[in-house]
N, C-alpha and C positions, 0 to 999 in steps of 0.2 A: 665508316666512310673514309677510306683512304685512297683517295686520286687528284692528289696536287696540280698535276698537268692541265688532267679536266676541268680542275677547280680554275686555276689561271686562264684557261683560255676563255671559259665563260666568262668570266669579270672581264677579259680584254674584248667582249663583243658586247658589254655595257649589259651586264646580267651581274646584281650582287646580291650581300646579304642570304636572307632566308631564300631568295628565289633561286640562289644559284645553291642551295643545300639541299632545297628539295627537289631540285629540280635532276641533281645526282642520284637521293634516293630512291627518285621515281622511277630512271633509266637501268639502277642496281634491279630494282624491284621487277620491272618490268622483261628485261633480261631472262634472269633466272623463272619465270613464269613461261616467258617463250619467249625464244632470242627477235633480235631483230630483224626482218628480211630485205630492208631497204631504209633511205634517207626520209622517205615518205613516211612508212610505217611507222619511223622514232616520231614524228611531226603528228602522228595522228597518234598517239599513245601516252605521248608526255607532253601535262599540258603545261606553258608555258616556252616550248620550244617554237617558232614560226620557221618559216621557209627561210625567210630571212636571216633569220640569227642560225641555222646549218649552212645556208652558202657563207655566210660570214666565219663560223667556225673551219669550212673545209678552206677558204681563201687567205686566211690568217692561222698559218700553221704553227 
């Protein structure tokens, strides 16, 4: 698991610890199974991600 980026911007939308590790490896995992087609689909796939914390992601770049 190397995404520094990813890694910071989760912690700066108040996602730490284990949550913000698994929550990389689930988006790694989930990826390579079948990519993503939407902001939705990552939301309905990976749990621990809410609507919330993607508008937060995509508004704090």
């Amino acid at each position: 698991m190397e995404h520094p980026e990813l890694l910071q911007r989760l912690k700066c939308i108040g996602l730490t610890g284990r949550n913000v590790k698994k929550i990389i490896e689930t988006i790694e995992h989930k990826q390579r199974y079948k990519p993503f087609e939407s902001l939705k689909d990552v939301v309905m796939r990976v749990k621990g991600l809410t609507y919330e914390k993607i508008v937060d992601l995509v508004e704090n770049p």
